[in-house]
C-alpha positions in Angstrom: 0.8 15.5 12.2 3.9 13.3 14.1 6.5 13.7 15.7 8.3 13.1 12.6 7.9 16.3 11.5 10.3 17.7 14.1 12.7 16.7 11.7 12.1 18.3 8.7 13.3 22.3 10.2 16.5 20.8 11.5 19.6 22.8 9.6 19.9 21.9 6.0 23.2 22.7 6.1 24.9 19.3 6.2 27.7 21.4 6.8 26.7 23.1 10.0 24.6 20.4 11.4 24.7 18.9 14.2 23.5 16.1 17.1 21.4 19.0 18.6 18.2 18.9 16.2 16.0 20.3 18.8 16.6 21.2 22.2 20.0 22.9 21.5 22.2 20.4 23.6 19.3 18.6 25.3 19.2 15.1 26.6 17.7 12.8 24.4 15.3 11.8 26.5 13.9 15.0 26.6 13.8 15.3 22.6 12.4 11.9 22.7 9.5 13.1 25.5 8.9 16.5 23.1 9.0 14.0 20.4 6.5 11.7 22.0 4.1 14.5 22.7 3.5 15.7 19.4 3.3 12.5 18.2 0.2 12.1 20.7 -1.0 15.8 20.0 -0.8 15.2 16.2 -3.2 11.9 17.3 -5.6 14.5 19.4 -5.8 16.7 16.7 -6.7 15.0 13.8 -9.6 13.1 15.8 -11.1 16.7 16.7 -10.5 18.0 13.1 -12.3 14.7 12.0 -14.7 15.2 14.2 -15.7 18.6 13.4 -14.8 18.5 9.5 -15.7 14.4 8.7 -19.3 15.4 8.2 -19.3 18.8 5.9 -17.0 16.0 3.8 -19.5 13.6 4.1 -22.0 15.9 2.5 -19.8 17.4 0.1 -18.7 14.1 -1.7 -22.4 13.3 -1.8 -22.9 16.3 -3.5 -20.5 15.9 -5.7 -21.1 12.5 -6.9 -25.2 12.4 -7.1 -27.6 13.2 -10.1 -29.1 16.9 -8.8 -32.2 15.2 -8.3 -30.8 12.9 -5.5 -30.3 15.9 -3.2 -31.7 19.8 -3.5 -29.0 21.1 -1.9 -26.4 20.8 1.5 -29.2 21.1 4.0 -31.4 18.4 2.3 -28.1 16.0 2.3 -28.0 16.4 5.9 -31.6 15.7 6.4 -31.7 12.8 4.0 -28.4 11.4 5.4 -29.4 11.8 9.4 -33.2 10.3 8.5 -31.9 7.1 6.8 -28.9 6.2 8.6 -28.8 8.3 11.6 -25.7 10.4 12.5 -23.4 7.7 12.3 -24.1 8.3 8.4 -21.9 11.3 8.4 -18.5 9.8 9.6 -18.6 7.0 7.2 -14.9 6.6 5.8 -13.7 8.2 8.5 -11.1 5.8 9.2 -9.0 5.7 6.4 -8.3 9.9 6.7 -7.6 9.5 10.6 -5.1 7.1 10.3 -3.4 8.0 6.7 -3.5 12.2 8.1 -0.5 11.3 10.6 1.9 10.3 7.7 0.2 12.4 5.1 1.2 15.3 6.9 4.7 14.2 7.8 5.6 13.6 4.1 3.7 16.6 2.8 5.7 19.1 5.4 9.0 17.2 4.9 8.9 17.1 1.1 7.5 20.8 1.5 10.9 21.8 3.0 13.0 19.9 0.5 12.0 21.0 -2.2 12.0 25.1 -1.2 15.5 24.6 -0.1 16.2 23.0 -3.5 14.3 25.6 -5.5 16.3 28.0 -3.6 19.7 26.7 -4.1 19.2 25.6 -7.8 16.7 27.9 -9.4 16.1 30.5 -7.7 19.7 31.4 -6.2 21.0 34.7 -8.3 24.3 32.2 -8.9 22.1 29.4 -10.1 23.1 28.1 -13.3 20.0 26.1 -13.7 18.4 26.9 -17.2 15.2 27.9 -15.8 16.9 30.8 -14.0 16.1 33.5 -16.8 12.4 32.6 -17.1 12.1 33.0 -13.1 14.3 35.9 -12.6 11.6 38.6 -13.2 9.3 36.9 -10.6 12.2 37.1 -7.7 11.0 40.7 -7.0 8.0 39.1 -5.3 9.5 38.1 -1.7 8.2 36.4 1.1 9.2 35.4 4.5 12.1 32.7 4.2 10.8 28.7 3.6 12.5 28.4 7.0 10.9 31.2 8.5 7.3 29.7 7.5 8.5 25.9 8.0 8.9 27.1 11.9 5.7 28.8 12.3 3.9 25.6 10.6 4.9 23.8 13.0 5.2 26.2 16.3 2.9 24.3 18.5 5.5 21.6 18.4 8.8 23.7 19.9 8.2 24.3 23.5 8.4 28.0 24.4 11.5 27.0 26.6 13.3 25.7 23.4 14.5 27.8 20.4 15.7 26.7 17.1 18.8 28.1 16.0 19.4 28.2 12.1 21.5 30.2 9.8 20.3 33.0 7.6 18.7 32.2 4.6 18.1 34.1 1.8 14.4 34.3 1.4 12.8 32.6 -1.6 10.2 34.3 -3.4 6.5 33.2 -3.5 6.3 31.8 -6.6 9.0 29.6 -5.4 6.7 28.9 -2.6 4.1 27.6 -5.2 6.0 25.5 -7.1 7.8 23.9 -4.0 3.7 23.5 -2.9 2.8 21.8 -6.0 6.2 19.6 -6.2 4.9 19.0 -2.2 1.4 17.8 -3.3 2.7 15.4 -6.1 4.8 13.8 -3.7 2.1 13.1 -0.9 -0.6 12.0 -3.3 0.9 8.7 -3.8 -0.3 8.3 -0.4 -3.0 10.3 -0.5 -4.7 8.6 -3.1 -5.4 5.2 -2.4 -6.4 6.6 1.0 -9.1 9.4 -0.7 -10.3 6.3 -3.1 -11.3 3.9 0.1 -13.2 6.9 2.0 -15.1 8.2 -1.1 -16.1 4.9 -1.7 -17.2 4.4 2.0 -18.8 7.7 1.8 -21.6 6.8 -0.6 -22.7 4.0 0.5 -26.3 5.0 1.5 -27.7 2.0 3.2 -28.1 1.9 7.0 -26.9 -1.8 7.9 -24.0 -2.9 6.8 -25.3 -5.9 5.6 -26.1 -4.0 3.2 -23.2 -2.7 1.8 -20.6 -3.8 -0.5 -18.0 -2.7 1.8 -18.1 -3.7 5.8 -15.3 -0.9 6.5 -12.1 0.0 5.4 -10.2 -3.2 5.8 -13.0 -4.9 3.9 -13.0 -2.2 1.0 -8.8 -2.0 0.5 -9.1 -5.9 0.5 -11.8 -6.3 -1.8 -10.5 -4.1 -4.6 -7.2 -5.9 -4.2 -8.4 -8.9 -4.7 -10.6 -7.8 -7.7 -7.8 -5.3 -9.4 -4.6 -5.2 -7.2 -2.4 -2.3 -6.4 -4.0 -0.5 -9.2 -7.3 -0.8 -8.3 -6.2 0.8 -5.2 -4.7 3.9 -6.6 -7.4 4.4 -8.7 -8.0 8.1 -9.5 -3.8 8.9 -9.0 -4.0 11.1 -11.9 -6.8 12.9 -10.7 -5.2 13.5 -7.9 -1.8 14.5 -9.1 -4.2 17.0 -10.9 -6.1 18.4 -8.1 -3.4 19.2 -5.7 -1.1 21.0 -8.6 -3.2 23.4 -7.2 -1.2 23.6 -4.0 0.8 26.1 -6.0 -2.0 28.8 -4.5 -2.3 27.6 -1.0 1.2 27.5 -0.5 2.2 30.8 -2.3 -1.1 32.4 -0.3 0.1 31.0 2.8 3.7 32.8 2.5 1.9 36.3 1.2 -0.7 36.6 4.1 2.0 35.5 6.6 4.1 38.5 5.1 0.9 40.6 5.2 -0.3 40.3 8.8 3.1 40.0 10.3 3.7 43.6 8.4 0.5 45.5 9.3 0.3 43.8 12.7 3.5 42.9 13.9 2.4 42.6 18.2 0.4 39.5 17.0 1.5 36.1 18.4 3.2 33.7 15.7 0.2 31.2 16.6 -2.4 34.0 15.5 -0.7 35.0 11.9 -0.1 31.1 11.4 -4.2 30.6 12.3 -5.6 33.1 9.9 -2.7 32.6 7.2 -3.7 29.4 7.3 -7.1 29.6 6.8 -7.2 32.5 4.6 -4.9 30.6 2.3 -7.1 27.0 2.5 -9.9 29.3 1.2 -8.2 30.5 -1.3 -6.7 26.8 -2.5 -10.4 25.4 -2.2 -12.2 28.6 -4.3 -9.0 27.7 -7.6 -9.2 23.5 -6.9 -12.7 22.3 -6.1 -13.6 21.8 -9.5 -10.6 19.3 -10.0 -11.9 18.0 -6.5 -15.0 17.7 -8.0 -13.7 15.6 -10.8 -11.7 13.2 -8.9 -14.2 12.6 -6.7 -16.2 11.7 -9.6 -13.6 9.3 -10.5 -12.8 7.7 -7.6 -16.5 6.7 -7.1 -16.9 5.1 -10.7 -17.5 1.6 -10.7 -14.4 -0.3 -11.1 -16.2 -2.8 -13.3 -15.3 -6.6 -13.2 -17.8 -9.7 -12.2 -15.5 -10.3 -9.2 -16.2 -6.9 -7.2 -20.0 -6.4 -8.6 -19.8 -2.6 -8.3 -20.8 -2.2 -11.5 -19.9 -1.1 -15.1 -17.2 1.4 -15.0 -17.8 4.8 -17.5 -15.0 7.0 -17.3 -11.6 6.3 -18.5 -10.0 8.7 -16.6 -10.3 12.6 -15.7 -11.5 14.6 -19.3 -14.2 11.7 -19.4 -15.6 12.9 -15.6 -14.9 16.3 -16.5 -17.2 16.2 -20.1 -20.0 13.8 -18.3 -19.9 16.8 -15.3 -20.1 19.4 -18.4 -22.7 17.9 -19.9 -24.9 16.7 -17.5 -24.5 19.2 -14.8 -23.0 22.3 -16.5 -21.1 24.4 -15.4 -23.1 24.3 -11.9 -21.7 20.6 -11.6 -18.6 21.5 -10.9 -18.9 23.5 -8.0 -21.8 21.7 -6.4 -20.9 21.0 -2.5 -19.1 23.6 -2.4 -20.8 25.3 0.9 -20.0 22.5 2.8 -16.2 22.6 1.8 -15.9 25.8 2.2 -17.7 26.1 5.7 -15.7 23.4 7.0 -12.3 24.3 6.8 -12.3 26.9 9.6 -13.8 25.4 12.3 -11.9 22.2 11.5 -9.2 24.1 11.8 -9.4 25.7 14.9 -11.1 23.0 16.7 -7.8 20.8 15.5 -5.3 23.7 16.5 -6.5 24.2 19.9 -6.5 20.5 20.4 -3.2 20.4 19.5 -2.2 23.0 21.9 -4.0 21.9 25.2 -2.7 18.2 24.7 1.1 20.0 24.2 0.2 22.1 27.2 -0.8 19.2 29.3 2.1 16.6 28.5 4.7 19.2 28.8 3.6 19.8 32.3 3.2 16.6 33.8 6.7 16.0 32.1 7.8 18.8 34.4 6.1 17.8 37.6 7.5 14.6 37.1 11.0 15.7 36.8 10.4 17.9 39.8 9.8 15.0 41.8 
């Protein structure tokens, strides 16, 4: 997360916007200082949430992409991996998330916003003459809180208590909106989330301990190997995989707007950073319980052999997703396709609290040296 996404919950009305993004008529050094902190905060966070969640990944791709006779299960992975390559095992393609998270993040929230204001304006409106109107007009009755309502608490930690947004009223979309603006979302940021996905699965089962070893030395080493062997394309290997697996932000993001109207309903004393928290969670849960078995697949993918005598990875087998998906079927059953799950599941909680309250105490602590400084 960066300081970049400040600017996505700025007015959408061209019309009524102004100079005062954030702040409302601050000096711009003091929206560049609140931008400059959650740039740094975004940083802090996504090392703690890599931290905490790198591993359970670690052991979930493994999972995911061994025969079942490799591993008997998560705990055995662990031991295995620990035994043969010593912690250090676990964080293996940890570089490539911690580094592509930052912009990841800001396109997914930014495009996230776009897209619910256009769904809004053109499908969704009751004066929309979009053709798609009378197919969706029966699901309207379902509302939510507004996309702007939700865009604010997303990003909370970033607006210093001192400093309130002001936007006009907007008519609140309804949460199947929120689902397709989520999958429209997820589309947009896999073209930058695949090619970085493809380099850490690749690190990530590479089991020997020196990297002498190895095919790849790192990151660096692995993006410019497979460049050299199949260019861009070798690079974005697995895209349609992709593409298919976060469709399935249609659930987290439509979950995420009906808990947030659930808890702020039955509890409405709790603190905006507690119902973002467990809406948050809840609704990762419920995104990784309808998309790990298309995880599952193109993690399967992305780890094939690219095939070619100039890489030596070996001989590719699938052709794409239904190939992975029938050699899963068939080899695995219908087991295969949720194996790793515990890990998955397990980790997104404490990855994301760890990564929240990171994000928090670093805001905390710039923002008052910032104001011991300008006491001085």
């Amino acid at each position: 997360m960066s300081a970049t996404l400040n600017s996505t919950i700025t007015n959408p009305d061209t019309k009524q916007r102004s100079n005062e993004a954030i702040g409302q008529g601050q000096p711009a050094r003091s929206v560049a200082a609140k931008n400059y902190a959650g740039f740094v905060a975004g940083v802090f966070s996504g090392i703690a949430k890599l931290t905490v969640g790198h591993p359970f990944d670690t052991i979930k791709v493994r999972l995911q992409t061994t025969p079942p006779s490799q591993f008997a299960g998560p705990i055995d992975c662990l031991f295995q991996t620990i035994r043969k390559e010593g912690f250090a095992g676990l964080y293996k393609g940890a570089t490539p998330p911690l580094v592509g998270w930052m912009f990841m993040d800001s396109v997914m929230l930014g495009s996230l916003t776009f897209y619910r204001r256009i769904l809004q304006e053109r499908v969704f409106d009751p004066s929309s003459t979009s053709p798609l109107r009378p197919f969706l007009a029966p699901l309207t009755s379902l509302k939510a809180p507004t996309a702007e309502k939700i865009q604010q608490e997303l990003l909370q930690p970033l607006i210093s208590s001192e400093s309130k947004l002001t936007h006009p009223t907007q008519k609140a979309l309804p949460i199947i909106g929120h689902g397709f603006a989520g999958v429209l979302a997820g589309w947009t940021v896999s073209f930058i989330a695949a090619p970085v996905e493809h380099v850490k699965a690749r690190l990530q089962i590479q089991y020997a301990s020196t990297k002498s070893q190895r095919l790849y030395q790192g990151p660096i080493d692995c993006v410019r190997k497979i460049h050299a062997a199949h260019g861009f394309r070798g690079l974005y290997h697995g895209l349609s995989s992709t593409l298919l697996f976060r469709t399935f932000f249609f659930f987290w993001w439509s979950s995420y707007a009906l808990f947030t109207r659930e808890l702020e309903t039955r509890f409405p004393t709790m603190p905006v950073s507690g119902v973002n928290f467990l809406a948050g969670g809840l609704s990762a849960q419920v995104f990784w319980i309808t998309s790990y078995p298309a995880d599952v697949v193109k993690q399967v993918v992305m780890t094939d052999p690219l095939g070619g005598k100039k890489l030596g990875d070996g001989e590719r087998r699938f052709r794409g997703s239904r190939e992975a998906a029938r050699w899963i079927w068939r080899e695995k059953g219908a087991r295969g396709f949720w194996r790793g799950f515990g890990p998955c599941f397990l980790r997104a909680f404490p990855a994301n609290a760890v990564a929240l309250v990171a994000f928090e105490g670093v805001m905390r602590g710039l923002e008052e040296q910032r104001d011991g400084e300008s006491e001085e």
